[in-house]
BAMARMI-946444 format. One record per residue (C-alpha): residue number from 1; chain; x, y, z. Coordinates in steps of 0.1 Angstrom, whole numbers. Layout:
<rs>
<num NUM cadena A x X y Y z Z>;
...
</rs>
This chain:
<rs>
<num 1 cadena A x 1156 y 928 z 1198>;
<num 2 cadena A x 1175 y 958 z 1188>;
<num 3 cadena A x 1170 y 984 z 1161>;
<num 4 cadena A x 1185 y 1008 z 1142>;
<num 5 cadena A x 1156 y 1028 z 1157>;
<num 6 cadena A x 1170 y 1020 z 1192>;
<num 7 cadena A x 1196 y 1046 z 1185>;
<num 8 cadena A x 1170 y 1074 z 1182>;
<num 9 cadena A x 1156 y 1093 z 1211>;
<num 10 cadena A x 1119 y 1089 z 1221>;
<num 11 cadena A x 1120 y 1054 z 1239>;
<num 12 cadena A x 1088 y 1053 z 1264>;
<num 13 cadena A x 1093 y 1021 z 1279>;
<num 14 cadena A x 1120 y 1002 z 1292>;
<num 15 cadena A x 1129 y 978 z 1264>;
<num 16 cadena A x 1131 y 978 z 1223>;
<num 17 cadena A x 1112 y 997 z 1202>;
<num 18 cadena A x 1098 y 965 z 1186>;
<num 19 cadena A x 1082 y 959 z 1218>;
<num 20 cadena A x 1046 y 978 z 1233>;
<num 21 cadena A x 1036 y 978 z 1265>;
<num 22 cadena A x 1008 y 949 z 1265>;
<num 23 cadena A x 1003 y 916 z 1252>;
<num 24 cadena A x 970 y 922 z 1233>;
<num 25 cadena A x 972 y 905 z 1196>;
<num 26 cadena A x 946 y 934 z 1190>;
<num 27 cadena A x 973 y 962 z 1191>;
<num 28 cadena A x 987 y 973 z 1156>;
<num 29 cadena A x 1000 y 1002 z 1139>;
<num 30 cadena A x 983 y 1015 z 1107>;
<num 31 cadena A x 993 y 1040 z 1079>;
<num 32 cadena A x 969 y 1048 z 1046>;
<num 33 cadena A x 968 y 1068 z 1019>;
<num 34 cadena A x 940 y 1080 z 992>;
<num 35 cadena A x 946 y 1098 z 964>;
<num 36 cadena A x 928 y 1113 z 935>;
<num 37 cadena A x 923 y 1141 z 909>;
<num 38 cadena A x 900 y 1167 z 913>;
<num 39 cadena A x 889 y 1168 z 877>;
<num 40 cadena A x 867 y 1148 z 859>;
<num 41 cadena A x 894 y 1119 z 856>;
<num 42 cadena A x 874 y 1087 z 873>;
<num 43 cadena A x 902 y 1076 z 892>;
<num 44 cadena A x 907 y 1067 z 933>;
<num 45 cadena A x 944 y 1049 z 944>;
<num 46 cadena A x 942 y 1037 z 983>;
<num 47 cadena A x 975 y 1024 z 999>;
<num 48 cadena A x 978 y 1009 z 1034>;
<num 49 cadena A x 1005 y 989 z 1054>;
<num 50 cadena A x 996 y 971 z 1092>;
<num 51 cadena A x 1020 y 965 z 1118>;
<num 52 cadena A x 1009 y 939 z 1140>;
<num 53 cadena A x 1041 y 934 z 1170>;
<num 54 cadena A x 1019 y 909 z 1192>;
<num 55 cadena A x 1014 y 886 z 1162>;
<num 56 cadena A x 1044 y 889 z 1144>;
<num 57 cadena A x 1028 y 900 z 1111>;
<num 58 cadena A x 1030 y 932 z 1087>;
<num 59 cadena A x 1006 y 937 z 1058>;
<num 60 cadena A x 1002 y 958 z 1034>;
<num 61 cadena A x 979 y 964 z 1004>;
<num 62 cadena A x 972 y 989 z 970>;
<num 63 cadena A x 945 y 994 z 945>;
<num 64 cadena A x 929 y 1011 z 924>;
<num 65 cadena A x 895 y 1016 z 911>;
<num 66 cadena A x 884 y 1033 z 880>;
<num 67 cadena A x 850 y 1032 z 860>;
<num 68 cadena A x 837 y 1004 z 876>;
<num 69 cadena A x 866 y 978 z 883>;
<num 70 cadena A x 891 y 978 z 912>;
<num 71 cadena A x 922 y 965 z 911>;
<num 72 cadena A x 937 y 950 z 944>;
<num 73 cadena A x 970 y 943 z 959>;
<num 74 cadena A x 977 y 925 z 990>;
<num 75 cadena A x 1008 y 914 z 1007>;
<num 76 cadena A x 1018 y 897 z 1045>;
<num 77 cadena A x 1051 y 891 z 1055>;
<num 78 cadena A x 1070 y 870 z 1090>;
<num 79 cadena A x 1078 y 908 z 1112>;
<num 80 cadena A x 1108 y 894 z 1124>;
<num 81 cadena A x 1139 y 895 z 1124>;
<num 82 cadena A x 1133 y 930 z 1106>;
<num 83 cadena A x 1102 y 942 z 1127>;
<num 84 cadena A x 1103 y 984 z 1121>;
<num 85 cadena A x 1112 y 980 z 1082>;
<num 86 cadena A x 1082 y 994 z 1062>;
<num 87 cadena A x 1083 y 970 z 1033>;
<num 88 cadena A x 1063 y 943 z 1022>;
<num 89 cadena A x 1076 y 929 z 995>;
<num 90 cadena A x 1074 y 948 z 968>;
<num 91 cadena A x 1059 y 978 z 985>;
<num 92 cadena A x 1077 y 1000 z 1007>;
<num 93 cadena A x 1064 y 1034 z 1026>;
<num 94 cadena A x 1092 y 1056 z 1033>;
<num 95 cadena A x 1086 y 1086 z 1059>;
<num 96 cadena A x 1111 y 1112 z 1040>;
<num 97 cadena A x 1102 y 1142 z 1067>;
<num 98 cadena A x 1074 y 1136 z 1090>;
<num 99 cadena A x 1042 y 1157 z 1087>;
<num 100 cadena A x 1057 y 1168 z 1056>;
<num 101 cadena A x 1068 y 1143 z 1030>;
<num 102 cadena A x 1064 y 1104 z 1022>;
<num 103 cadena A x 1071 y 1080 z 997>;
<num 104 cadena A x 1051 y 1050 z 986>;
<num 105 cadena A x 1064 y 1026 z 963>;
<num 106 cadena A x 1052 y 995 z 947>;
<num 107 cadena A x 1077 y 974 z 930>;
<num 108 cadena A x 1069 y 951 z 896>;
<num 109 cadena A x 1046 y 924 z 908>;
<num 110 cadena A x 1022 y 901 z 894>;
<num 111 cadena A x 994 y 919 z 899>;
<num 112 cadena A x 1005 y 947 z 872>;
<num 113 cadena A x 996 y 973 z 897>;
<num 114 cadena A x 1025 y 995 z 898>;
<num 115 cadena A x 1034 y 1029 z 914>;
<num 116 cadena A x 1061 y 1056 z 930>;
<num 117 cadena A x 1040 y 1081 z 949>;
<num 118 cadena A x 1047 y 1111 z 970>;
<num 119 cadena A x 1024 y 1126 z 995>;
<num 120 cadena A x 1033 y 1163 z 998>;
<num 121 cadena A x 1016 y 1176 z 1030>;
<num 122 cadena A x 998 y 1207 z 1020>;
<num 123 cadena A x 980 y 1214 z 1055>;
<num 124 cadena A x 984 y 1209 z 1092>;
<num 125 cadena A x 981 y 1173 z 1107>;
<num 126 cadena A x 946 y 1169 z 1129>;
<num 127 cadena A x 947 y 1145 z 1160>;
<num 128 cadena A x 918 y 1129 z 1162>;
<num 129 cadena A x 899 y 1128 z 1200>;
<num 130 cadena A x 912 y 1098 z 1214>;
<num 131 cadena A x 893 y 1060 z 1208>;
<num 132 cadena A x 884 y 1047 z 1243>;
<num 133 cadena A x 856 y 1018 z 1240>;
<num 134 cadena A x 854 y 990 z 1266>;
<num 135 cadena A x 828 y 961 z 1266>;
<num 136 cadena A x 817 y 941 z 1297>;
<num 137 cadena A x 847 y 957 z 1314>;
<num 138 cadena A x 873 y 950 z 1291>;
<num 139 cadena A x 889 y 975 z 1265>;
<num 140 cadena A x 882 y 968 z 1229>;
<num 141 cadena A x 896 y 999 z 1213>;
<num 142 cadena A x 922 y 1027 z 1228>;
<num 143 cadena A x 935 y 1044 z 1198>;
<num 144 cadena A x 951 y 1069 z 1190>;
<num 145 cadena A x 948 y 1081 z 1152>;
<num 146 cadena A x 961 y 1116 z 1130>;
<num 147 cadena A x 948 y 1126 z 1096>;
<num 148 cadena A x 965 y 1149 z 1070>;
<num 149 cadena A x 957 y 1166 z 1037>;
<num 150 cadena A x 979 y 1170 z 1010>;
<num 151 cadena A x 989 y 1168 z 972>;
<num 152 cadena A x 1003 y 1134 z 955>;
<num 153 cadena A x 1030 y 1134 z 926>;
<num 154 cadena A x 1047 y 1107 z 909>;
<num 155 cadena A x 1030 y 1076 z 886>;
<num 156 cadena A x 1011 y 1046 z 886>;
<num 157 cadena A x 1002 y 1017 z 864>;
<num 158 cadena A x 978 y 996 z 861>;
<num 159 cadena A x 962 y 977 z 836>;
<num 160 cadena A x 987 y 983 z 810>;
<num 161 cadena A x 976 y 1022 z 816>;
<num 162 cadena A x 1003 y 1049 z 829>;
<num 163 cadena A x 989 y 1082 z 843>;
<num 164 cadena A x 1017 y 1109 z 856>;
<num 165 cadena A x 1000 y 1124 z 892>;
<num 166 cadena A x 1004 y 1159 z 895>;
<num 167 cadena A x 1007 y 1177 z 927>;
<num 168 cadena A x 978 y 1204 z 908>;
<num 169 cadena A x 956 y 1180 z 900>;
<num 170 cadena A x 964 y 1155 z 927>;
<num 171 cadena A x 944 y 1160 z 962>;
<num 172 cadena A x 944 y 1132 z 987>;
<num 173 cadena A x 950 y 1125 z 1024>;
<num 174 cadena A x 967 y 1098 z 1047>;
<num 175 cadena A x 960 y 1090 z 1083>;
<num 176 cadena A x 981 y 1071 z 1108>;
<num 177 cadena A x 967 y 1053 z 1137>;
<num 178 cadena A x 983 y 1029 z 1163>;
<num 179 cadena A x 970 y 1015 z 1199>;
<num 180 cadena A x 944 y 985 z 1208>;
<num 181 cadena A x 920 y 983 z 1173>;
<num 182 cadena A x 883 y 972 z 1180>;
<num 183 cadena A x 876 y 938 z 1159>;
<num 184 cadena A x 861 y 943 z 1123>;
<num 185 cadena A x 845 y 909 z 1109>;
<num 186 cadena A x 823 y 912 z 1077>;
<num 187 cadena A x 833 y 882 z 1060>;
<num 188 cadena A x 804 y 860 z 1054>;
<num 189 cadena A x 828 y 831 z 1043>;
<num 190 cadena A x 846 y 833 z 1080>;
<num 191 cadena A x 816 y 837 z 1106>;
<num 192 cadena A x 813 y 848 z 1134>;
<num 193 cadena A x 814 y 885 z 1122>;
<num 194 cadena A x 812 y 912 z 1145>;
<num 195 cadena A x 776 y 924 z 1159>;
<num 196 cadena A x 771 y 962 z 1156>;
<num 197 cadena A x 740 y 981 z 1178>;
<num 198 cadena A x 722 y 1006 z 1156>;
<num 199 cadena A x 744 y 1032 z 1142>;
<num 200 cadena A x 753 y 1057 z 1119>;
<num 201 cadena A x 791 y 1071 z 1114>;
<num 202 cadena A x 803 y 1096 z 1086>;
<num 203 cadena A x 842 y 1103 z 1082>;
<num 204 cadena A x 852 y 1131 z 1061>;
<num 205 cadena A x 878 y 1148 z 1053>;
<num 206 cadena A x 880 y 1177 z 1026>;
<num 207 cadena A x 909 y 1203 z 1010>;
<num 208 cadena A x 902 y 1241 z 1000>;
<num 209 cadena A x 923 y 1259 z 983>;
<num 210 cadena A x 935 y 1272 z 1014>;
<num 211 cadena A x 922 y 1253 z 1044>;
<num 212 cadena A x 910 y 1222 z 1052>;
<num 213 cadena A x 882 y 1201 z 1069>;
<num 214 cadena A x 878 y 1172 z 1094>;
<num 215 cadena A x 848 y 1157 z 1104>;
<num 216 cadena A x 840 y 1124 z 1122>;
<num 217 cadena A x 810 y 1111 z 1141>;
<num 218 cadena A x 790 y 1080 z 1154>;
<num 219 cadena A x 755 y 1083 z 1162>;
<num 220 cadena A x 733 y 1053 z 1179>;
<num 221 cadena A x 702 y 1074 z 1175>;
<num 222 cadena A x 694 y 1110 z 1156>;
<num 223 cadena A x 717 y 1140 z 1176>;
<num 224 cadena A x 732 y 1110 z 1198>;
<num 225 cadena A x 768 y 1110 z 1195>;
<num 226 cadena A x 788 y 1086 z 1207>;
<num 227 cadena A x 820 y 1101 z 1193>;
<num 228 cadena A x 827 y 1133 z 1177>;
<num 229 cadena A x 859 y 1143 z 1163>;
<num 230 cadena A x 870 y 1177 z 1137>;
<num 231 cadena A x 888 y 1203 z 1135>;
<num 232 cadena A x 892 y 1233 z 1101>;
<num 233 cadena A x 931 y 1236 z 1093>;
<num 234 cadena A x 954 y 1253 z 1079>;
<num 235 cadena A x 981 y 1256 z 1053>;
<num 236 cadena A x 1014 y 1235 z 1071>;
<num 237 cadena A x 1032 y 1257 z 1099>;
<num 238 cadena A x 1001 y 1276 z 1101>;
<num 239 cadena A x 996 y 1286 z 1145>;
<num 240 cadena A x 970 y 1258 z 1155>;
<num 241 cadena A x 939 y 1269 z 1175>;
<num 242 cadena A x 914 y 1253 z 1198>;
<num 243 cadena A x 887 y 1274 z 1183>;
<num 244 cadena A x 889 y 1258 z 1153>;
<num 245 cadena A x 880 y 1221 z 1168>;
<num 246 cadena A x 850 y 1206 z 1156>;
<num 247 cadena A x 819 y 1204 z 1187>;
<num 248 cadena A x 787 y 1196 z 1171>;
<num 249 cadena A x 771 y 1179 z 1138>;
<num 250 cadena A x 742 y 1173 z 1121>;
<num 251 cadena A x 730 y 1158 z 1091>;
<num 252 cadena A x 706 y 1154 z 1062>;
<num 253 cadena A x 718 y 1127 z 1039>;
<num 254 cadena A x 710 y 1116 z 1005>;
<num 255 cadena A x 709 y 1078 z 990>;
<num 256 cadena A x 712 y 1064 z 956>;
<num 257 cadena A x 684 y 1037 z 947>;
<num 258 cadena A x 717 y 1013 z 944>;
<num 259 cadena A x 698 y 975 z 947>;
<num 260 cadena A x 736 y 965 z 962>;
<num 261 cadena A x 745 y 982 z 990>;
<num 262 cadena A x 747 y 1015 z 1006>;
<num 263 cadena A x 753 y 1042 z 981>;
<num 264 cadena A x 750 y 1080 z 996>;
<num 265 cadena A x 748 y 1107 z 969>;
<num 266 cadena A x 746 y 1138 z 984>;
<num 267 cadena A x 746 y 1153 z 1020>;
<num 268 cadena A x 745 y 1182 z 1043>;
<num 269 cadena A x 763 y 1187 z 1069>;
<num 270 cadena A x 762 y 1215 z 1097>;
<num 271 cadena A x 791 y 1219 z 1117>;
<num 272 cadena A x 798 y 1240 z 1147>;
<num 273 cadena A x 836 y 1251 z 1160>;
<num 274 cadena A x 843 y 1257 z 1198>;
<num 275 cadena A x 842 y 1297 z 1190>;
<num 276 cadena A x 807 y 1294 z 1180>;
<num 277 cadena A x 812 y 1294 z 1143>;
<num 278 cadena A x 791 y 1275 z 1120>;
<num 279 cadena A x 794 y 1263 z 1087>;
<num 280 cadena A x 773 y 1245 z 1060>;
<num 281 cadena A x 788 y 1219 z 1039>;
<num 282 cadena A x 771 y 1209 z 1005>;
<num 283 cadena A x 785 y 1175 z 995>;
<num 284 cadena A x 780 y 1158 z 969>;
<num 285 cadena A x 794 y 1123 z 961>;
<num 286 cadena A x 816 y 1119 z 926>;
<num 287 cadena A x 821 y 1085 z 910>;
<num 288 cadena A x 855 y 1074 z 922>;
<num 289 cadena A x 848 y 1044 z 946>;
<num 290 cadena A x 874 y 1026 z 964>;
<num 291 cadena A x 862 y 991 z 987>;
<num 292 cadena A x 879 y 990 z 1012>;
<num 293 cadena A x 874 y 947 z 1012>;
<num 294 cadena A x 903 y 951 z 986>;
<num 295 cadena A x 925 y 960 z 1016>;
<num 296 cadena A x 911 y 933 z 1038>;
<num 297 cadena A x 891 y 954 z 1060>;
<num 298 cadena A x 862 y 937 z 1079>;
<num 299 cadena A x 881 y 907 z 1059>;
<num 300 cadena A x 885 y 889 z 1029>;
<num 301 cadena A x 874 y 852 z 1021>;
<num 302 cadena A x 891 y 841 z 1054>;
<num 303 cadena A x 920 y 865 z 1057>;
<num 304 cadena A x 922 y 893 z 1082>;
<num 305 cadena A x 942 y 922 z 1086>;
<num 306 cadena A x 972 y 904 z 1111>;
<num 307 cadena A x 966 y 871 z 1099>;
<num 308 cadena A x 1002 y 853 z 1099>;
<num 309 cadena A x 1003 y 843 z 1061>;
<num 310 cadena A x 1042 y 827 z 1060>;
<num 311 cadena A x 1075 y 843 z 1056>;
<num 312 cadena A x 1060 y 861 z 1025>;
<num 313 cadena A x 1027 y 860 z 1009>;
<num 314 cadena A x 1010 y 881 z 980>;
<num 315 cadena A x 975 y 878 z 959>;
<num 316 cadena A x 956 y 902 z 937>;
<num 317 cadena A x 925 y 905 z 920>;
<num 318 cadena A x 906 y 923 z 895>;
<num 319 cadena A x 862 y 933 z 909>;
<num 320 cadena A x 837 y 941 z 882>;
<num 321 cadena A x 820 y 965 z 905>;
<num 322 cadena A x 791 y 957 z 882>;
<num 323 cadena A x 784 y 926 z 890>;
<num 324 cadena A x 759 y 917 z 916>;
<num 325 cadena A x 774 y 894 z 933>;
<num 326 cadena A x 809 y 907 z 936>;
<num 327 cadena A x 786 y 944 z 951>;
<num 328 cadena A x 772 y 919 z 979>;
<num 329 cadena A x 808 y 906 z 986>;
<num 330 cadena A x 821 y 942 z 992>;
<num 331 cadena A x 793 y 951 z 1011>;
<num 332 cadena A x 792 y 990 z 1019>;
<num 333 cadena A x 828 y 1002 z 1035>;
<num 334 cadena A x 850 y 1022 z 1009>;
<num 335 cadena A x 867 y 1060 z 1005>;
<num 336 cadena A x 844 y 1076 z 978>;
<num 337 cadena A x 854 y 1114 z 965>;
<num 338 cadena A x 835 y 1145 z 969>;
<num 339 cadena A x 828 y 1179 z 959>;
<num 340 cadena A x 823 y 1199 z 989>;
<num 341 cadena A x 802 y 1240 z 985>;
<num 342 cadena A x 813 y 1258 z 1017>;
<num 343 cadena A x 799 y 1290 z 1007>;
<num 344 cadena A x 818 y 1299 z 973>;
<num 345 cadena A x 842 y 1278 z 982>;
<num 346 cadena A x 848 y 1244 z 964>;
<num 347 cadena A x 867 y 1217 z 983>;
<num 348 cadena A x 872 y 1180 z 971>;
<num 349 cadena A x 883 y 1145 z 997>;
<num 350 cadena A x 865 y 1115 z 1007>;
<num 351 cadena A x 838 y 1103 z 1025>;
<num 352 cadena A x 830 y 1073 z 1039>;
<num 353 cadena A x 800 y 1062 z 1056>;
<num 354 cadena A x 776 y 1029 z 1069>;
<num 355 cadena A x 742 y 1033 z 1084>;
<num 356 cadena A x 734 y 998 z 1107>;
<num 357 cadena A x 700 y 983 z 1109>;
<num 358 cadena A x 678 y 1000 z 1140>;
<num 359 cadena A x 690 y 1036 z 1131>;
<num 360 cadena A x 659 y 1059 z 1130>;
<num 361 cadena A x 669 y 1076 z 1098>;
<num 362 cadena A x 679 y 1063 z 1065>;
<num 363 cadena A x 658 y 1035 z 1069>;
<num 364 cadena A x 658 y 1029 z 1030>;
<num 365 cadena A x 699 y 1018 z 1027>;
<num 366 cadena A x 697 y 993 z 1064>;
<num 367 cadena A x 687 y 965 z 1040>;
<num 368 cadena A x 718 y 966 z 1030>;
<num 369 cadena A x 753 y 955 z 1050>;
<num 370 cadena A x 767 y 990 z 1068>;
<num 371 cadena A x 803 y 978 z 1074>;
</rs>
């Protein structure tokens, strides 16, 4: 069907822009956002919207989590008739100038979760090496995904609370991602969930004051890499280089004695860049925790990210992160801030992280759920 997008150049295939090129209900377009302060305010907001074109389904969801609770949003809506309309209800994501400026809104609602967010892009985008997987022949995953860093400003409620976001205090990053997605099922109450082979991934992502770092790796054993992905940017407009990508890793990591699921406290990181730089990240993790279950990711008490929920459908909730039994429902997955010593400098993002059972390191956290 047509589109105001239709009018726009860029077309690659010979039909609608509401259309792909295959048939696979795995194919969906993502966007997310994390935000947080890089003082001692205990404070993570993550945002997210899914565009599923095979299945006929967009989603969306926001939280929040703060000393301990998280408060979640979720949202589905029919994709048609108005399939390349961002909104969700009552949240909308509005690309003002790409790779530069975006709004995220959240409407009143019943959840009292409540926002009007920019992202202000503060450093160049990084494409990520491109997600090729197949299985027994067939492709599970061909991805393609971006990351960038940047500042927020705006407000958000929650919880009867109000807190103004300043673009000083304000760090954060968004990522965008679109192509065939590999299957993520973690929801005990929905079996069968997905098997994983021993593993261990890190993905991180952290903003100096004047440059910026991306890391991402999957290991099946110690120094075995079966994806690697990174580059060190620069302020936006700033002449990319390929001596600044990312071609090696390693690791010394770190755990909490959490008796709920995998809790990383501090790491190490060594990174090498194709013109034979290195560089030693100290990281250490702050408390700001955001599950990443609140966004239905791996799934949620029987609802997956595509699931066709109606014309419109919403839910929230509110998790006592302290209680044991809501810890074993969220199992490990989650965007937790960091402080990150290169040198002098001082650098604050996210990590997130999941080591699986077989992995020959870490063996102390694989009693615990990785994903």
């Amino acid at each position: 069907m047509l589109t105001g997008q239709d009018d726009l150049i860029g077309h690659q295939l010979p039909t609608t822009f509401d259309q792909i090129d295959n048939s696979d209900p795995a194919w969906m377009e993502r966007l997310w956002y994390t935000g947080h302060p890089i003082d001692s305010l205990d404070i993570i907001f993550d945002i997210g919207l899914g565009y599923h074109p095979n299945r006929n389904v967009m989603d969306a969801f926001a939280g929040v989590a703060v000393a301990g609770r998280q408060w979640n949003f979720r949202v589905s809506r029919q994709l048609r008739p108005d399939p390349l309309a961002t909104t969700v209800g009552p949240l909308k994501i509005v690309v003002i100038e790409g790779l530069k400026r975006h709004r995220l809104v959240l409407d009143a609602n019943e959840s009292g979760l409540r926002f009007d967010i920019e992202f202000l892009a503060s450093m160049n985008a990084h494409e990520e090496t491109p997600h090729l997987r197949r299985r027994d022949g067939r492709i599970t995953e061909n991805m393609a995904r971006a990351q960038q860093l940047g500042r927020y400003s705006g407000w958000l409620e929650f919880d009867g609370r109000r807190i103004e976001i300043d673009p000083d205090r304000w760090y954060g990053q968004r990522d965008h991602s679109w192509g065939v997605r590999s299957e993520m099922r973690s929801d005990e109450t929905s079996p069968p969930l997905t098997f994983y082979p021993a593993f261990l991934y890190a993905w991180t992502t952290v903003q100096f004051k004047d440059r910026g770092l991306h890391v991402f790796f999957k290991e099946r054993a110690p120094g075995n890499k079966i994806y690697l992905s990174g580059e060190e940017v620069f302020p936006l407009g700033t002449r990319a280089s390929s001596r600044n990508q990312l071609v090696d890793v390693s690791h010394h990591m770190i755990w909490h004695d959490d008796p709920h699921g995998q809790s990383l406290d501090r790491a190490r990181l060594d990174l090498v860049f194709a013109d034979g730089r290195q560089k030693t990240l100290e990281v250490r993790t702050l408390p700001a925790k955001y599950f990443l279950k609140g966004g239905l990711y791996g799934g949620l008490d029987g609802w997956f990210h595509g699931d066709a929920k109606g014309k419109l459908y919403a839910e929230h909730e509110v998790w006592n992160l302290n209680d044991p039994a809501t810890r074993r429902k969220v199992r490990t997955l989650a965007d937790q801030v960091i402080e990150v010593r290169d040198g002098d400098d001082v650098g604050y993002g996210i990590v997130e992280y999941g080591v699986g059972q077989g992995y020959a390191l870490y063996e102390s956290v694989q009693k615990h759920p990785a994903i």
